[in-house]
N, CA and C atoms as an extended XYZ file, in Angstrom:
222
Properties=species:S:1:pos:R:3:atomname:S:1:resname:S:1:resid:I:1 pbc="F F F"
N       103.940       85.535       88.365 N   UNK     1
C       103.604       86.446       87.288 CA  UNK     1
C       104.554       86.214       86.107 C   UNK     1
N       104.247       86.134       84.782 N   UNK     2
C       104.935       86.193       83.622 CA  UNK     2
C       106.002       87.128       83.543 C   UNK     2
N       107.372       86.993       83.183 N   UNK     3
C       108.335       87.784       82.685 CA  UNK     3
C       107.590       89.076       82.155 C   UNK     3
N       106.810       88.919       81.160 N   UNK     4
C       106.407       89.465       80.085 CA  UNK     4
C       105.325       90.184       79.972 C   UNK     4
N       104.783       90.998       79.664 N   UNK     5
C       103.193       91.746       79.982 CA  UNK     5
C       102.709       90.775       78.649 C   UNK     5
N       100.933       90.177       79.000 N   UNK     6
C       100.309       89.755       78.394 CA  UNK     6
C        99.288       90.647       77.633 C   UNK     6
N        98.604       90.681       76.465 N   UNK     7
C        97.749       91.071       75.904 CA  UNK     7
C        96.997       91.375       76.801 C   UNK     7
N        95.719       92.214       77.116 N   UNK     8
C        94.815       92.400       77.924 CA  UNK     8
C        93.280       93.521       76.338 C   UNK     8
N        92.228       93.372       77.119 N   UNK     9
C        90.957       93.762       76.313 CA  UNK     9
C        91.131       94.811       76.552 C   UNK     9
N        90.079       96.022       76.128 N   UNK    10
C        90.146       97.480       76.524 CA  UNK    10
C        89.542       97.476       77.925 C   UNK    10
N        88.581       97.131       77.829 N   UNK    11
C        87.773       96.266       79.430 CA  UNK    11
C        88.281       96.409       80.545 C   UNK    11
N        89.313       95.535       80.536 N   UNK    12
C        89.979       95.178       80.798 CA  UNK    12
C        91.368       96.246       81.766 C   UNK    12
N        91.607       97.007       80.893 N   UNK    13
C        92.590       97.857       81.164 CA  UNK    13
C        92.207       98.981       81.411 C   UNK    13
N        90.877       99.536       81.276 N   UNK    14
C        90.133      100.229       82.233 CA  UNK    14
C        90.095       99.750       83.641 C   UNK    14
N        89.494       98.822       83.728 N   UNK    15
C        89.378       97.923       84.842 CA  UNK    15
C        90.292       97.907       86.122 C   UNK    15
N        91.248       98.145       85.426 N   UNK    16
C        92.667       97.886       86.478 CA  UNK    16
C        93.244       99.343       86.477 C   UNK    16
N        92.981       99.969       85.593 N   UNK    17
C        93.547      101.673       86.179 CA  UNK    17
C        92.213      101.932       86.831 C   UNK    17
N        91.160      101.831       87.081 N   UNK    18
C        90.400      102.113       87.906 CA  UNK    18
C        90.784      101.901       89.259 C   UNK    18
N        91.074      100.505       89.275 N   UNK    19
C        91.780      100.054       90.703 CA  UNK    19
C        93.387      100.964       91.304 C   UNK    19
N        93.988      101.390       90.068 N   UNK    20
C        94.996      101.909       90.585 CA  UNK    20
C        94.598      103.418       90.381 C   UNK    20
N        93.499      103.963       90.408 N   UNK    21
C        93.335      105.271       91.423 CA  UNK    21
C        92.834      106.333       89.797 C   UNK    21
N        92.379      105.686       88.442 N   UNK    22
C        92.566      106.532       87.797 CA  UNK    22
C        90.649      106.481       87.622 C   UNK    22
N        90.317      107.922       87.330 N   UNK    23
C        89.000      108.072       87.002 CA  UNK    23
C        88.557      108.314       85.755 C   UNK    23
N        87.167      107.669       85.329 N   UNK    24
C        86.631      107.699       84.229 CA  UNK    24
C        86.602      106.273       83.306 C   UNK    24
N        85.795      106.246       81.668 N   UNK    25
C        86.602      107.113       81.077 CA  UNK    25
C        85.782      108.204       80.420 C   UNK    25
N        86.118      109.280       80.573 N   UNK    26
C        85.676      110.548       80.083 CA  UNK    26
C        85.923      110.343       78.299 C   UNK    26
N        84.285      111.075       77.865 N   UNK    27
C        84.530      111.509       76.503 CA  UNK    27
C        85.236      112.792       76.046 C   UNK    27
N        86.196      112.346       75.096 N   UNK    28
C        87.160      113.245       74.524 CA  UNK    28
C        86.939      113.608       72.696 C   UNK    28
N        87.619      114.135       72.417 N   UNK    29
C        87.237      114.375       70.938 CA  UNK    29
C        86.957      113.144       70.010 C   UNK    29
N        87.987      112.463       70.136 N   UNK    30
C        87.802      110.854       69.182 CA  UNK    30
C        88.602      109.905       69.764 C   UNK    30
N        89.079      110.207       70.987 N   UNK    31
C        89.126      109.020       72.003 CA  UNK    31
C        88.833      109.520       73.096 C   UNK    31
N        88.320      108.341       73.878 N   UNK    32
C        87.632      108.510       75.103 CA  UNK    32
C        89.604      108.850       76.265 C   UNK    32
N        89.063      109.511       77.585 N   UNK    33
C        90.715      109.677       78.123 CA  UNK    33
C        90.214      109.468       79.904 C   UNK    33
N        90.710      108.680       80.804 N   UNK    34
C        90.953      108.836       81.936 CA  UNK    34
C        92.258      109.650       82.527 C   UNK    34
N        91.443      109.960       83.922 N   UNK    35
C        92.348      111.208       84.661 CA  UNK    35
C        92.849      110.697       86.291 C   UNK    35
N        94.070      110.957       86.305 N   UNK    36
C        94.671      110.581       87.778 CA  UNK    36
C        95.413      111.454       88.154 C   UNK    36
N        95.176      112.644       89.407 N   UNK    37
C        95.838      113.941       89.496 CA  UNK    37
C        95.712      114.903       88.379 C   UNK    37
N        96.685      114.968       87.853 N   UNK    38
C        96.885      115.979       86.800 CA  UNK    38
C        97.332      115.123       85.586 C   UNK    38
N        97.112      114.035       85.462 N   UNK    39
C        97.749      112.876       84.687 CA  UNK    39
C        96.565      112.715       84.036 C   UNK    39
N        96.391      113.051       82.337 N   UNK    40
C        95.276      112.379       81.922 CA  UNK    40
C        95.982      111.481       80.830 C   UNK    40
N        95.290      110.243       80.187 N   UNK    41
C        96.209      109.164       79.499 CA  UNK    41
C        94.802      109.072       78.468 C   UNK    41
N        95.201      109.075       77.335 N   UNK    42
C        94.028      108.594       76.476 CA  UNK    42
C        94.391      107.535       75.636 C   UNK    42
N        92.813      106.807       75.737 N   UNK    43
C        92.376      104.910       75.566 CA  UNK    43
C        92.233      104.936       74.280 C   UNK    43
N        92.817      104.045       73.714 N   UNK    44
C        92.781      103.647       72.663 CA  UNK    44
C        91.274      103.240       72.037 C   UNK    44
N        90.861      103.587       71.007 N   UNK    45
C        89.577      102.546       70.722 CA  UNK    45
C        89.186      101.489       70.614 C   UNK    45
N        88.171      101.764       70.821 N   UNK    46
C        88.175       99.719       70.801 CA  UNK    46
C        87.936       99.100       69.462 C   UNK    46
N        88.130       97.922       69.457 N   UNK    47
C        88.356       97.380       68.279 CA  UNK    47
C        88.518       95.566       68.484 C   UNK    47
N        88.776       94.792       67.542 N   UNK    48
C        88.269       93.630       67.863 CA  UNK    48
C        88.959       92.838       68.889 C   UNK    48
N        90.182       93.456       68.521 N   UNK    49
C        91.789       92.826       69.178 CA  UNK    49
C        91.734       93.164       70.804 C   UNK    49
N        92.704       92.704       71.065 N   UNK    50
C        93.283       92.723       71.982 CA  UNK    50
C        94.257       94.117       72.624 C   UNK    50
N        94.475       94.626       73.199 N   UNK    51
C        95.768       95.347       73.292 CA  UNK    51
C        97.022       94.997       73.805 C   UNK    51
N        97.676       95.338       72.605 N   UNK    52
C        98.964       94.461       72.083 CA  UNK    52
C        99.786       94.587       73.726 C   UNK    52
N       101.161       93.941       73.602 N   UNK    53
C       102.046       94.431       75.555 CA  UNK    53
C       102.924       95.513       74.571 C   UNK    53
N       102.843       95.509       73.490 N   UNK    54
C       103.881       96.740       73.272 CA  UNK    54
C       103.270       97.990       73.599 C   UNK    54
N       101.760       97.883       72.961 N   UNK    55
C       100.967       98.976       73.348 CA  UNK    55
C       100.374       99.246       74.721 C   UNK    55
N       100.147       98.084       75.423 N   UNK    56
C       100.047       98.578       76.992 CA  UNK    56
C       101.300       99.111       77.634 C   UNK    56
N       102.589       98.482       77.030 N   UNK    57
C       104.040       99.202       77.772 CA  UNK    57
C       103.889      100.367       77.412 C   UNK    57
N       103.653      101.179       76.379 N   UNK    58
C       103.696      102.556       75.841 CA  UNK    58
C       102.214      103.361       77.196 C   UNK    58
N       100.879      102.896       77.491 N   UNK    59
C        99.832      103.421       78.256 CA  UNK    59
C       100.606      103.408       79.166 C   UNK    59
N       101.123      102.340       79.833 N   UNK    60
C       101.796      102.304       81.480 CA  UNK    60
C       102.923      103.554       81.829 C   UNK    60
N       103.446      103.395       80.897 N   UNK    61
C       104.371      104.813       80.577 CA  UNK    61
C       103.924      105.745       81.186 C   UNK    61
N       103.107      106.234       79.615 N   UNK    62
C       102.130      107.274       80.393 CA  UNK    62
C       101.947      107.724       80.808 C   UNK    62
N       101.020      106.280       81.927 N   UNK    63
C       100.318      107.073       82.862 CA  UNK    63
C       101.220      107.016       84.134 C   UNK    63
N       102.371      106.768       84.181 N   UNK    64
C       103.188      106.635       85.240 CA  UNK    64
C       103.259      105.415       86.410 C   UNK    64
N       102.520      104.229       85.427 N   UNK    65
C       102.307      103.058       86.259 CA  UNK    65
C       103.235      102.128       86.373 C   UNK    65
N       103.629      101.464       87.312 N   UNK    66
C       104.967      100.821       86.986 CA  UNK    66
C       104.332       99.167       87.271 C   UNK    66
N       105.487       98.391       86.786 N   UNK    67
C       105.174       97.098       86.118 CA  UNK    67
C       104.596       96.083       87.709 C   UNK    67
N       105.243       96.959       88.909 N   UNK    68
C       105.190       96.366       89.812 CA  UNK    68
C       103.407       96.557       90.581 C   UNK    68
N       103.451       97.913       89.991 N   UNK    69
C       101.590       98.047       90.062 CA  UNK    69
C       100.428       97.545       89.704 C   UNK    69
N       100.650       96.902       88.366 N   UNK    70
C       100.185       96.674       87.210 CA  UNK    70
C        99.647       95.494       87.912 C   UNK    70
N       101.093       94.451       88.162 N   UNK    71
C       100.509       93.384       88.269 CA  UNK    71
C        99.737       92.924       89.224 C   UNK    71
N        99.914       93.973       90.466 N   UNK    72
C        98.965       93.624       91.655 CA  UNK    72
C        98.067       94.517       91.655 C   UNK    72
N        97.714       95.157       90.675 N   UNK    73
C        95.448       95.292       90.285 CA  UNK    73
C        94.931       94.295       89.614 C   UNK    73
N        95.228       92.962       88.816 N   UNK    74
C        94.899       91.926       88.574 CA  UNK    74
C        94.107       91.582       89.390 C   UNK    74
């Protein structure tokens, strides 16, 4: 695995908090938000890009996911 967190799609990063136990994504006022326990984290919109690793380090936060999780829902 890379030192470093890579860019990932919105797709994408749904995709893999799904796998790590989170549900949805539920519509919210003007962003859509998934829920895990009492933990809800809201998704950025989508847009053409990518989501940046600064901005996935800030979601992982969050949602209380740690780097060691992350990489084994890949």
């Amino acid at each position: 695995m890379p030192d470093r967190l890579l860019p990932v799609t919105r797709t994408e990063l749904i995709r893999r908090l799904r796998r790590l136990g989170f549900d949805g994504p539920y519509s919210g006022g003007r962003h859509e938000f998934m829920l895990h326990d009492t933990r809800r984290l809201i998704l950025p919109n989508p847009h053409r890009h990518d989501i940046s690793p600064s901005l996935l380090t800030r979601l992982l936060k969050q949602a209380g996911v740690t780097r060691t999780d992350w990489d084994a829902s890949a």
